[in-house]
NUKENU-967779 format. One record per residue (C-alpha): x, y, z. Coordinates in steps of 0.2 Angstrom, whole numbers, padded with zeros to 4 digits, always signed. Example, Ala and Ser with C-alpha at 12.3 -4.5 7.8 and 13.67 -1.06 7.14 Angstrom:
BEGIN
+0062-0022+0039
+0068-0005+0036
This chain:
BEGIN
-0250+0163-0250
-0252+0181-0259
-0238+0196-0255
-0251+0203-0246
-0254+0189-0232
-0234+0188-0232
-0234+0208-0229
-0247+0205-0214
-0238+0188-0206
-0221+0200-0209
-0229+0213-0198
-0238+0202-0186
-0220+0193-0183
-0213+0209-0182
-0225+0216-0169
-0219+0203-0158
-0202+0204-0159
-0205+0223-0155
-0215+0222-0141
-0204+0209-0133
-0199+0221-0122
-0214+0229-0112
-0213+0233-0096
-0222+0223-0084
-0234+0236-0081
-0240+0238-0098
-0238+0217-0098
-0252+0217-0086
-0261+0233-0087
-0275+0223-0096
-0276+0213-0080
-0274+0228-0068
-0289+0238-0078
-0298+0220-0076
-0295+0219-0057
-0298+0239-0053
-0315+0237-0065
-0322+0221-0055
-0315+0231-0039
-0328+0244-0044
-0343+0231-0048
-0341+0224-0031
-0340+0240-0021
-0356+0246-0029
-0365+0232-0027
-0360+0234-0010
-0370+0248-0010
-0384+0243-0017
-0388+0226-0006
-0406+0220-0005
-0412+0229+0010
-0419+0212+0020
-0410+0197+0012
-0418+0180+0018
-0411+0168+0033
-0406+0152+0024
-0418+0139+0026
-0417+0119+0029
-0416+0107+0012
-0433+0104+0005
-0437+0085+0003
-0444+0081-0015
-0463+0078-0016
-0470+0062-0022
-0471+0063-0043
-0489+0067-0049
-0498+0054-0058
-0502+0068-0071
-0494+0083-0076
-0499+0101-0074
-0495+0113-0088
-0495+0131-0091
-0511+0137-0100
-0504+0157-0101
-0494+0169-0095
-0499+0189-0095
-0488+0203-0086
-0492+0221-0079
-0480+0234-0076
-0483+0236-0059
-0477+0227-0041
-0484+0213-0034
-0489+0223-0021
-0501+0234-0028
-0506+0219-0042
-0514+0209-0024
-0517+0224-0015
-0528+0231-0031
-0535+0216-0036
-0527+0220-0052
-0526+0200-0056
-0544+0198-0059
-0543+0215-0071
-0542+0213-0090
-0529+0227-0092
-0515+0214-0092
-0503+0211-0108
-0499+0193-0116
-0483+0187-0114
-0476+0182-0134
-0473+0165-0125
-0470+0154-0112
-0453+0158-0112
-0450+0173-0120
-0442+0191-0112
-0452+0207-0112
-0439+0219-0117
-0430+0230-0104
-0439+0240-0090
-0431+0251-0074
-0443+0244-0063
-0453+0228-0056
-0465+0220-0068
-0477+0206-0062
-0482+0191-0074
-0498+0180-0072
-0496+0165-0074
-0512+0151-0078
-0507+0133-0075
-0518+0120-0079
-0520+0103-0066
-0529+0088-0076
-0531+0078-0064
-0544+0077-0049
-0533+0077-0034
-0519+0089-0031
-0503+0087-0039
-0486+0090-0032
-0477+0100-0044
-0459+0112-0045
-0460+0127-0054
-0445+0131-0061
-0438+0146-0068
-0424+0147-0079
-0413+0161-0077
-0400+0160-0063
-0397+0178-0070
-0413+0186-0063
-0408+0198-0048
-0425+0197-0038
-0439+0183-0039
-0456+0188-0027
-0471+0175-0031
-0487+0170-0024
-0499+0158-0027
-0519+0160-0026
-0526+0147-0012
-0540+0138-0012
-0550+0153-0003
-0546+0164-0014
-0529+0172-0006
-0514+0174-0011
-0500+0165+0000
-0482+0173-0002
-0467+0159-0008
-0450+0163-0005
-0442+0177-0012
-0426+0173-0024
-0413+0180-0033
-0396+0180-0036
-0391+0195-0026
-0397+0182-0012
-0383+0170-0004
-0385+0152-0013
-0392+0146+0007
-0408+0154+0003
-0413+0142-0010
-0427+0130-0008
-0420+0118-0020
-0400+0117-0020
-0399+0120-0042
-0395+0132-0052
-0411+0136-0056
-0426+0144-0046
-0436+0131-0040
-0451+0132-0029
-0460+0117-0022
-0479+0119-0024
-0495+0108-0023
-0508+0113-0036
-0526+0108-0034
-0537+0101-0046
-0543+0113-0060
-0533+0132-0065
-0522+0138-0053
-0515+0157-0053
-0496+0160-0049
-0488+0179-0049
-0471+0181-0050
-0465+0199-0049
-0446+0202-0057
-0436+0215-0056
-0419+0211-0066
-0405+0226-0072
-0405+0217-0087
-0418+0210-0099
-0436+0207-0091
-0442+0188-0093
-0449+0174-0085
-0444+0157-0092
-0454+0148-0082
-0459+0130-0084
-0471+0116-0071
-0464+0098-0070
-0459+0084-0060
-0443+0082-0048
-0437+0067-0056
-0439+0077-0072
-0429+0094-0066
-0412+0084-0061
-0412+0075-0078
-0413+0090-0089
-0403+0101-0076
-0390+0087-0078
-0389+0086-0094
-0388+0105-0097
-0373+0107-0086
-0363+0093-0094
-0362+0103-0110
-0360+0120-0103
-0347+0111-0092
-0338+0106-0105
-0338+0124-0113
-0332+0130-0100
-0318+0119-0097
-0311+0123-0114
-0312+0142-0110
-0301+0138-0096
-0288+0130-0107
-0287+0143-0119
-0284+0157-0104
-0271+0145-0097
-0266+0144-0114
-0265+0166-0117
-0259+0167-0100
-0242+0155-0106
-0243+0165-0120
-0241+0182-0112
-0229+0177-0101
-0218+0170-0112
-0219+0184-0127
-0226+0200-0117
-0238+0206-0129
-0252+0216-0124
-0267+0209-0138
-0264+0193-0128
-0265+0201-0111
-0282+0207-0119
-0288+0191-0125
-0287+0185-0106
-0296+0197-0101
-0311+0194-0116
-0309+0175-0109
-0311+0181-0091
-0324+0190-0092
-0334+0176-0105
-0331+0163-0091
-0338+0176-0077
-0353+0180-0088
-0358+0162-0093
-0354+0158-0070
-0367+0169-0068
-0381+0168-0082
-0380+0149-0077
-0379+0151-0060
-0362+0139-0057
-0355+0153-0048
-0367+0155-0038
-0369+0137-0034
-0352+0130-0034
-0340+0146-0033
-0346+0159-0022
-0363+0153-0015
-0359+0166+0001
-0355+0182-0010
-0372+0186-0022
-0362+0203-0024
-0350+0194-0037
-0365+0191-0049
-0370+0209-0047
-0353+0210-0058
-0363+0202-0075
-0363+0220-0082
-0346+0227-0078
-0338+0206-0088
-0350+0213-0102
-0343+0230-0103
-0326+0223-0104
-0330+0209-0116
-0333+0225-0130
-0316+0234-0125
-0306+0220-0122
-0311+0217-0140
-0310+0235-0145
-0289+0234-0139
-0286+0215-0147
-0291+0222-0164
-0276+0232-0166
-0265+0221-0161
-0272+0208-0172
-0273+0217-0189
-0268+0232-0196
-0277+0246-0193
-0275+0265-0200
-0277+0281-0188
-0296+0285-0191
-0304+0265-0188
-0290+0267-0172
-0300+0282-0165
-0316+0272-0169
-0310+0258-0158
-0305+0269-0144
-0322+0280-0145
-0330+0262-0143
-0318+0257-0129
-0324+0275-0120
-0343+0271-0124
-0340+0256-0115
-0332+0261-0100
-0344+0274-0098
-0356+0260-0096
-0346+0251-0084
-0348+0265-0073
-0364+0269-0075
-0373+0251-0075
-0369+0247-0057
-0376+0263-0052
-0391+0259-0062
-0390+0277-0069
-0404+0282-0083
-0400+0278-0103
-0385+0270-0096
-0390+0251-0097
-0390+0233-0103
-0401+0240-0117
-0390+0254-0123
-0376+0244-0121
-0382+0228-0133
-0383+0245-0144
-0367+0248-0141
-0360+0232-0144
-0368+0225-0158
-0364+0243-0166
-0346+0240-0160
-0345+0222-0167
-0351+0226-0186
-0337+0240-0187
-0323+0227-0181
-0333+0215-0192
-0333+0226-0205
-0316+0231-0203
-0308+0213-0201
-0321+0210-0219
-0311+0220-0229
-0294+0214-0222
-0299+0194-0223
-0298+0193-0243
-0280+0194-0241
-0274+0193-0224
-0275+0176-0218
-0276+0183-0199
-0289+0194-0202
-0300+0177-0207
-0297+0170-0191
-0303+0187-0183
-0317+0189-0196
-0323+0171-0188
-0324+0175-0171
-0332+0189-0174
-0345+0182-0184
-0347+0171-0168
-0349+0183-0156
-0361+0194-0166
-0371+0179-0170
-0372+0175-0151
-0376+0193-0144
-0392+0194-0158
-0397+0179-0152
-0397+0185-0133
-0404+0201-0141
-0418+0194-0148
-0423+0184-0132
-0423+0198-0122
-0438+0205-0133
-0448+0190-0137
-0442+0187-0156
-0433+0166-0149
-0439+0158-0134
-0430+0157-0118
-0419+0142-0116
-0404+0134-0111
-0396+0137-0129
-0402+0154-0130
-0398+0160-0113
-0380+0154-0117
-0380+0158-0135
-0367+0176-0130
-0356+0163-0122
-0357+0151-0134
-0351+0162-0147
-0338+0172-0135
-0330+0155-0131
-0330+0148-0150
-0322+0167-0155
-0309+0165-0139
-0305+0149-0149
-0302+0155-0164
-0291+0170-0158
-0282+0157-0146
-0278+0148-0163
-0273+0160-0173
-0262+0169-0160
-0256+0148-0159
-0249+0150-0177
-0242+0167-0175
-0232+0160-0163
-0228+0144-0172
-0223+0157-0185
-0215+0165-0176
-0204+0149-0169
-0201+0143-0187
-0193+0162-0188
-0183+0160-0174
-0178+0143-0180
-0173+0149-0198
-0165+0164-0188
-0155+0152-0179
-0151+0140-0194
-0146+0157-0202
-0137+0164-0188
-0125+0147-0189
-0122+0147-0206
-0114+0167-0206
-0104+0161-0192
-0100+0146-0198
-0095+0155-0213
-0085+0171-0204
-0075+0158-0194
-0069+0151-0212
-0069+0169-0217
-0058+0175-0202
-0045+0159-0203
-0044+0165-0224
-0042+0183-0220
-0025+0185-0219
-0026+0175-0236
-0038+0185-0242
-0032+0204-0238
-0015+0195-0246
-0019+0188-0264
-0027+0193-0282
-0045+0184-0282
-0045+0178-0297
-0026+0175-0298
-0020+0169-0282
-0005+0178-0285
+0001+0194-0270
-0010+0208-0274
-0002+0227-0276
-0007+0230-0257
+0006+0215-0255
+0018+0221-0269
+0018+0239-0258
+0023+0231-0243
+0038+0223-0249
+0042+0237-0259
+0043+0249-0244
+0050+0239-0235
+0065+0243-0245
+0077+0260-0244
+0078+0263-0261
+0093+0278-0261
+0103+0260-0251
+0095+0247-0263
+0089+0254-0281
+0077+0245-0288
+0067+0241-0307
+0049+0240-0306
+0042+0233-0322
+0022+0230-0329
+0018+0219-0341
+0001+0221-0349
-0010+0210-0357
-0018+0220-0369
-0028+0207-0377
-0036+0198-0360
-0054+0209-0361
-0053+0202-0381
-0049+0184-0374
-0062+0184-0360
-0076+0188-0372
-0072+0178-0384
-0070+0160-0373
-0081+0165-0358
-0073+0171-0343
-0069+0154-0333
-0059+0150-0348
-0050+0166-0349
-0048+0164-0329
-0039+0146-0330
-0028+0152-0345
-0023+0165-0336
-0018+0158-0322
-0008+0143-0330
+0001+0160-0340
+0007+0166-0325
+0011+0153-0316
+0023+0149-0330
+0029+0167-0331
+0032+0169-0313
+0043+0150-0314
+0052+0161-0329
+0054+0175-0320
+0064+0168-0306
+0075+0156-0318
+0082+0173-0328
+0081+0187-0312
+0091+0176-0300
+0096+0184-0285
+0092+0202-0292
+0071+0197-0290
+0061+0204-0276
+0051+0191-0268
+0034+0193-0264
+0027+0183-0251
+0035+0166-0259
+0029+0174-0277
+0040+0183-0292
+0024+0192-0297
+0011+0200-0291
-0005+0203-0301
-0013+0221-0300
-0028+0217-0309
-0033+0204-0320
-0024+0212-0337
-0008+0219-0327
+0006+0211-0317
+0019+0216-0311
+0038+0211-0303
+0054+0221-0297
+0075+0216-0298
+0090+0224-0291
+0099+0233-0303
+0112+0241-0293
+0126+0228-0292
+0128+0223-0311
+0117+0238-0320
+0122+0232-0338
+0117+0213-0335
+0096+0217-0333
+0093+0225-0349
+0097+0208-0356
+0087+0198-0347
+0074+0210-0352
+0076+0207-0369
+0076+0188-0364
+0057+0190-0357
+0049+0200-0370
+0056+0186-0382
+0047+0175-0371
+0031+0187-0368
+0032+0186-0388
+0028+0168-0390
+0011+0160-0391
+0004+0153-0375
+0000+0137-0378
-0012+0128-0368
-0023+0112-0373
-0031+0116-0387
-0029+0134-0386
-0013+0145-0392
-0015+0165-0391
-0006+0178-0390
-0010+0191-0375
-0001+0206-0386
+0010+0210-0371
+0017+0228-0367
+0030+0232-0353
+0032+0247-0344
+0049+0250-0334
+0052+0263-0321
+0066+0265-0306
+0067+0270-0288
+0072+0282-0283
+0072+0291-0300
+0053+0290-0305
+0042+0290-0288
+0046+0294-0269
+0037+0277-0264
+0032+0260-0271
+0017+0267-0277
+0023+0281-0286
+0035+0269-0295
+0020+0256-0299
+0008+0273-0305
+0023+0276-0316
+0028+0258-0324
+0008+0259-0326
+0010+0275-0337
+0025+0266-0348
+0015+0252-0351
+0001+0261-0360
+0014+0265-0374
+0008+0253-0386
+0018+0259-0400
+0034+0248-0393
+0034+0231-0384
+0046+0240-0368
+0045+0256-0361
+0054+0265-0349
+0046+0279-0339
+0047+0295-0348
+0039+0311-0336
+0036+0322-0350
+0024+0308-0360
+0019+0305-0343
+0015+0324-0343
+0006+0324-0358
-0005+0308-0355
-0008+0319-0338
-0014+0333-0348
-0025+0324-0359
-0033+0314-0346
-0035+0332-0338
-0044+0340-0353
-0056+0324-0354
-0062+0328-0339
-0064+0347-0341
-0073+0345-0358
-0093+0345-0350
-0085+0359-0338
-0078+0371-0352
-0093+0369-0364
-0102+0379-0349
-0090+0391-0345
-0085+0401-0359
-0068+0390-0361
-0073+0384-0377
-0083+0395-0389
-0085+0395-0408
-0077+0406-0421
-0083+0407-0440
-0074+0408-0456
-0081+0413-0472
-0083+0404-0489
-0084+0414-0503
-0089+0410-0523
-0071+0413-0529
-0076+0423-0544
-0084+0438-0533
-0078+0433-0516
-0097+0433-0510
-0098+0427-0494
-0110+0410-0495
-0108+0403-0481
-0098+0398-0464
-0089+0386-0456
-0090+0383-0436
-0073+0380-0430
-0071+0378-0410
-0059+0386-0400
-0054+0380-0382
-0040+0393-0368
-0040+0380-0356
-0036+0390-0338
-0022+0377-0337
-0013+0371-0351
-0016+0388-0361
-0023+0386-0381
-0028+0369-0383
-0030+0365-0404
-0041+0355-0409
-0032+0341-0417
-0024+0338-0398
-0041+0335-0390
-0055+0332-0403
-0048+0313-0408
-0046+0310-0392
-0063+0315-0386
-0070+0303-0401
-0061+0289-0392
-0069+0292-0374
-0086+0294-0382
-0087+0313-0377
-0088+0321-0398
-0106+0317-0397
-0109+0329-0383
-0098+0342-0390
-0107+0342-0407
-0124+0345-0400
-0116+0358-0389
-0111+0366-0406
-0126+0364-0415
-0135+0373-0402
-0122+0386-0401
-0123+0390-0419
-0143+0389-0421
-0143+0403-0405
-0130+0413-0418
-0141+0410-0431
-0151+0427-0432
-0137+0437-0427
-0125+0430-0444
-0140+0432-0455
-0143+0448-0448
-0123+0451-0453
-0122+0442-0468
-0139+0442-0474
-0153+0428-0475
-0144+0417-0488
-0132+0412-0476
-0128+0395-0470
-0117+0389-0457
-0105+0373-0459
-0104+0360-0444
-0093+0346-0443
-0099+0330-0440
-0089+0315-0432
-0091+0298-0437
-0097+0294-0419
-0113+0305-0421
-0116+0292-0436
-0119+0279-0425
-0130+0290-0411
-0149+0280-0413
-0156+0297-0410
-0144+0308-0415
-0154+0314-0429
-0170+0317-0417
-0158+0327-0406
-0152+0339-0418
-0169+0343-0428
-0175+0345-0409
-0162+0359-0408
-0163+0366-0423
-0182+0369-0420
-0181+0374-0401
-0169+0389-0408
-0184+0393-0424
-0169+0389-0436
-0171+0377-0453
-0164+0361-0456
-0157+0370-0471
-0149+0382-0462
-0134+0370-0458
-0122+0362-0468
-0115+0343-0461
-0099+0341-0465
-0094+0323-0463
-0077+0318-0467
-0071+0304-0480
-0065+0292-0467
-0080+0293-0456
-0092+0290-0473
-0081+0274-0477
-0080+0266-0459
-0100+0259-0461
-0105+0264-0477
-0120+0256-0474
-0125+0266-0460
-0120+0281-0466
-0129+0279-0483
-0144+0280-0470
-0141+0293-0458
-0136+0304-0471
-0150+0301-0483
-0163+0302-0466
-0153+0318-0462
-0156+0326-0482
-0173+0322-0482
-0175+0333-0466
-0168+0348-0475
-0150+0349-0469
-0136+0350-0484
-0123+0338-0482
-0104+0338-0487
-0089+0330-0490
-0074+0335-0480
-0056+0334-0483
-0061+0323-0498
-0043+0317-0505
-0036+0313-0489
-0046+0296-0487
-0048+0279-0499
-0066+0280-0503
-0075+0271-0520
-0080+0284-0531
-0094+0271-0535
-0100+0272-0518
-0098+0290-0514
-0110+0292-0530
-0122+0282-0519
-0124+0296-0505
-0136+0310-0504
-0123+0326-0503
-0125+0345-0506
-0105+0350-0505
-0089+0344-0509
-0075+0349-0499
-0056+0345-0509
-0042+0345-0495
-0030+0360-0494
-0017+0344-0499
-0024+0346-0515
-0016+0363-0517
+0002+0360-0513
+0013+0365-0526
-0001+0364-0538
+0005+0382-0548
+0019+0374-0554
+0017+0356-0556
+0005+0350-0570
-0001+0333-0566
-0007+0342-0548
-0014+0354-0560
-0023+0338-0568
-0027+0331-0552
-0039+0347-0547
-0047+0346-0562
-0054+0328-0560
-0060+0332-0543
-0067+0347-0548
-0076+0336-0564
-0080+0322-0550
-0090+0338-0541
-0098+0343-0558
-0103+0324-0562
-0112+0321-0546
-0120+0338-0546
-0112+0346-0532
-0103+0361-0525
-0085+0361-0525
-0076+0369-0510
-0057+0373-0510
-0049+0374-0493
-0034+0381-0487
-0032+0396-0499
-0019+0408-0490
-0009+0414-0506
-0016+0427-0519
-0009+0418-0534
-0018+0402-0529
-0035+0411-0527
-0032+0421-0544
-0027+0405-0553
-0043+0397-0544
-0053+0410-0553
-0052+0402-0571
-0066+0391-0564
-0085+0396-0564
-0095+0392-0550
-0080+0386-0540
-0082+0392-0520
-0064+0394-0508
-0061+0394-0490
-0045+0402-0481
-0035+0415-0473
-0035+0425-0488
-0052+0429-0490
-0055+0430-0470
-0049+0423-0455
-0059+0414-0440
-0068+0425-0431
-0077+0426-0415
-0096+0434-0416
-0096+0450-0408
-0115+0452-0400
């Protein structure tokens, strides 16, 4: 099944939950609108009672069987009453129109039309005959037959707006006894109907009228009876899931079953044989066949606002017609309603068509209404002559309508058995979650209590025990030992592996713990340790009564935390750290004092650390800064200032360095050295370099306007950047968004960041020097790089580190030392910057070499640009 179908069966199933609470009146208001339409019918039929209706008359015995048949040699009809057709003569005239065929309809006419009919006796006696004709459905029947001299004698009028007592022959059918003489023989019938104008009329023995009538009625009976079932069937339906599509389903049934009562006179015969009035009701069961219809569709497929408003116009049309056809008013009939309908029925068709393809419903839909489309054309075309008039044809509308109430009966069948395997699941489901929150609520103390992955007391549970005590009465030690290196192990063996090793650590550690402690441990639910996450753990002692006896047994368990954990096949070391701190001296409440033994513990520099507040001050402020880094690059907090380097020989200005600046509202003057490294290890550098890029190519026109067009800016690059996939991409896009050049900006890229991936860097650099940017070596000296492999890099500039200065006026192997940097330089073709010149001796003995460029306070401090 496609998502499509299992979107629609979603929706469907929804629909009935979501209408599972209608109120009885919209339950039945299908029903009621049935009962007040019928209501209607009857009281205008009421109204409109044949003026003299026929005293019932006594059973009329069968005549003796012919030895030879009669048969009908033609049948004409004249649009005119049988009246005037006798009273005119009119039947010996020529003027009179061919019926298609013997059992054929006319089409539709307001008022009475008279057929002549020629029938044809073989033999040479008279014949004892019953005309029978066809169509129970026919309101009024007035015929004659022409006598042997040459009048006509009046039979009984029939119809069924007659009482069933008024028949001659107690069937269905209209049957009149008749003995034809031998030769041609002329029968009028005059027929006045509301609905189609016909005369399916046939001449043949009694023994043979009861056979086929029989026969007839067994399958129609049978019809019928599953009709009933599947209206039982709605009706359970209804009342058990309160959907109004079903309510309108019952009353499409209804008024199927009332039609076929009537077109094959049952009702009549078997039902209500006293009250004609109720087949006067045909037109009102077809009206409400079309907007019963109309309503099921929306509750049986989906359907947008416009086809919606469709349906409803349709449901109007055909209450209209309701109204209208039992007052017999003009353009308002069974003609304009078959227009109607079969117009109504190709839009749901069409509607249900496009639907079907995916929605498995709108199939079983798409089905029934093929069924009654196909059935209402076929009663179409009888009405007009195009299919003869018979038992199959008069019943073809009901024999689609009860195939299409099938069908819709069977698929609302398996929305509901849909709907019960729903329920079911939902039950099934509903066990299991409480199934499951019973084990959940016998665990949850449990649960609220322990480390998940541990099973150890959890920090909530370390708190609790904690407060519990009054430090300034009972000073205590809490103390967190790290596992630096459990991230490391998890990756490394997977992290079920890492789990079970953990916990056989601790459970080992917390035995150890109360064999040294003693007395002085604080218990914690049964427990020595509680775990705060899966790489910290923590336990707390009494120090007060023997304060010089616990640093010892410290020093005993970091001997112990020191050894390898072995375990099976694995021994590892989880690089333990400890943090100490005391209550009350370092927190007012036991999570202060955990929040500070945390602090100590990040000291990785010593194995035990006790709670200092002025490192925890600082790792405050750092922490602080981090945070305010994306907020001072927009504020103004951090800004650029640029010193100049000058050719040593002149001091020309050729260029500038970018340094950054940051007055932090806080902490006051924050250097670089304090933030940048640390900003490198929380991955925020690369956004601060892009900033200062940016920064320097919106300064760009103003420096050159300053310095002159020569000039170039230097940007420091961190060894971060390097490993950015698009950090060259970002930087070109800068340069270009601000009209700068590449070669406008000078890299420089320290020693130590070259040499971490040489590899990489040999790329980026060499990526980055084919775009036009010059690239250089900082603080070259200060790191250990290959002087083969810095010959392997695309550079512009080399950078020697102030270092290189120190004491160099005086000492001559420093002296020396210069010299083969500055000879490194001139080998690989580059230009040589000094930094750190402060001293005007160093810058007039720099000047013994040509070409040689210098940077410092003594040719020009930092300074901000003044716009």
């Amino acid at each position: 099944m496609d998502d499509s179908t299992h979107q629609t069966e979603k929706a469907v199933l929804s629909q009935l939950r979501a209408q599972s609470g209608l109120t009885p009146f919209r339950r039945w208001m299908p029903f009621l609108f049935l009962m007040a339409a019928m209501a209607y019918g009857l009281l205008a039929s009421l109204l409109q009672a044949p003026e003299n209706p026929l005293s019932a008359l006594s059973q009329v015995d069968s005549p003796e069987p012919a030895s030879q048949s009669s048969r009908i040699v033609q049948i004409d009809y004249l649009v005119a009453p049988l009246e005037q057709v006798i009273e005119d003569e009119n039947w010996r005239q020529k003027n009179w129109q061919a019926a298609p065929s013997e059992n054929s309809g006319i089409g539709y006419y307001n008022g009475p039309v008279t057929f002549k009919v020629t029938v044809e006796n073989p033999g040479a006696t008279n014949a004892e005959q019953w005309v029978l004709v066809s169509a129970p459905y026919i309101d009024r029947l007035r015929p004659a037959i022409l006598d042997e001299n040459g009048a006509f004698q009046r039979l009984r009028d029939m119809g069924d707006l007659y009482p069933f007592g008024n028949r001659l022959i107690s069937l269905p059918p209209w049957i009149w006894p008749v003995s034809l003489p031998a030769g041609t023989t002329t029968l009028l019938f005059e027929v006045q109907n509301a609905g189609p104008t016909l005369l399916p009329i046939s001449i043949l023995e009694p023994d043979k009228v009861v056979s086929d009538i029989a026969g007839t009625m067994t399958w129609k009976a049978f019809i019928t009876g599953l009709l009933v079932f599947a209206l039982l069937l709605n009706l359970s339906f209804m009342m058990k899931f309160r959907l109004p599509g079903l309510a309108w389903l019952g009353v499409l049934t209804l008024s199927v079953i009332h039609v076929q009562l009537v077109m094959e006179g049952f009702g009549l015969w078997l039902i209500w044989p006293d009250f004609p009035e109720i087949n006067a009701l045909l037109n009102i069961s077809l009206c409400l066949c079309l907007i019963s219809l109309c309503q099921i569709t929306p509750n049986f497929i989906q359907v947008s606002r416009l086809p919606r408003l469709l349906l409803n116009a349709a449901s109007v049309l055909g209450l209209l017609h309701l109204l209208a056809m039992p007052l017999r008013l003009p353009l308002l009939g069974q003609d304009s309603f078959l227009i109607l309908a079969l117009t109504g029925g190709s839009m749901i068709l069409a509607l249900t068509l496009k639907q079907a393809r995916h929605e498995v419903y709108a199939r079983y839909f798409a089905l029934s209404l093929l069924f009654i489309l196909l059935g209402t054309v076929i009663s179409a075309a009888r009405t007009v002559g195009w299919v003869p008039v018979n038992s199959f044809t008069d019943s073809a509308f009901f024999i689609g309508a009860a195939a299409a109430s099938l069908i819709l009966t069977s698929g609302i069948g398996r929305q509901i058995l849909e709907e019960r395997k729903k329920r079911l699941a939902s039950d099934i489901r509903a066990r299991q979650e409480q199934t499951l929150r019973s084990h959940v609520e016998q665990n949850y103390k449990q649960l609220l209590k322990t480390h998940s992955v541990t099973g150890k007391p959890n920090r909530a549970m370390l708190e609790e025990s904690l407060d519990q005590l009054d430090s300034h009465q009972q000073p205590y030690t809490v103390a967190m030992i790290q596992l630096s290196r459990f991230n490391e192990i998890e990756q490394a063996l997977g992290y079920r592996t890492a789990e079970d090793l953990l916990r056989s650590y601790l459970w080992e550690l917390d035995g150890f713990l109360k064999r040294i402690m003693g007395d002085q441990l604080i218990m914690i639910d049964g427990y020595a340790l509680a775990s705060i996450d899966t790489s910290n753990h923590a336990f707390a002692f009494f120090h007060s009564d023997a304060p010089d006896t616990y640093p010892e047994k410290l020093k005993t368990l970091m001997s112990w935390l020191g050894e390898n954990f072995r375990e099976g096949r694995f021994s590892l070391s989880w690089s333990s750290s400890v943090g100490i701190a005391h209550a009350p001296e370092h927190g007012v409440d036991a999570s202060d004092i955990l929040s500070s033994a945390g602090f100590a513990a990040l000291d990785t520099h010593q194995p035990l650390t006790v709670y200092d507040p002025a490192i925890a001050d600082w790792q405050y402020q750092q922490q602080m800064l981090m945070l305010d880094i994306e907020e001072a690059l927009g504020n103004g907090c951090i800004w650029l200032e640029y010193q100049p380097t000058v050719r040593i020989q002149d001091a020309h200005i050729a260029s500038l360095e970018a340094l950054i600046r940051w007055q932090h509202p806080d902490f006051g003057t924050v250097a670089p050295d304090r933030w940048i490294p640390l900003a490198e290890q929380v991955g925020m550098i690369h956004h601060v370099t892009l900033w200062v890029v940016d920064r320097v190519c919106e300064d760009m026109s103003a420096l050159k306007a300053r310095h002159g067009d020569h000039i170039a800016v230097a940007v420091n690059i961190s060894a971060n950047d390097l490993t950015h996939p698009d950090f060259v991409e970002k930087v070109k896009a800068i340069v270009q968004h601000h009209g700068a050049q590449p070669s406008d900006l000078i890299l420089e890229i320290t020693e130590t960041a070259m040499m971490a991936d040489t590899a990489l860097a040999k790329v980026v650099i060499r990526t980055l020097s084919q775009s036009g940017f010059r690239i250089a070596v900082d603080d070259f000296g200060t790191g250990h790089s290959s002087l083969g492999t810095l010959a392997t890099f695309e550079l512009d500039e080399l950078k020697i580190d102030r270092s290189f200065l120190s004491d160099i006026l005086t000492q001559p192997a420093r002296q020396r030392i210069f010299r083969a940097a500055l000879d490194l330089g001139e080998a690989l073709d580059l230009d040589v910057v000094v930094e750190g010149v402060e001293e005007e001796a160093i810058a007039a003995w720099l000047q013994q070499f040509p070409g040689l460029y210098g940077q410092g306070y003594y040719w020009g401090r930092p300074e901000q640009l003044k716009t």
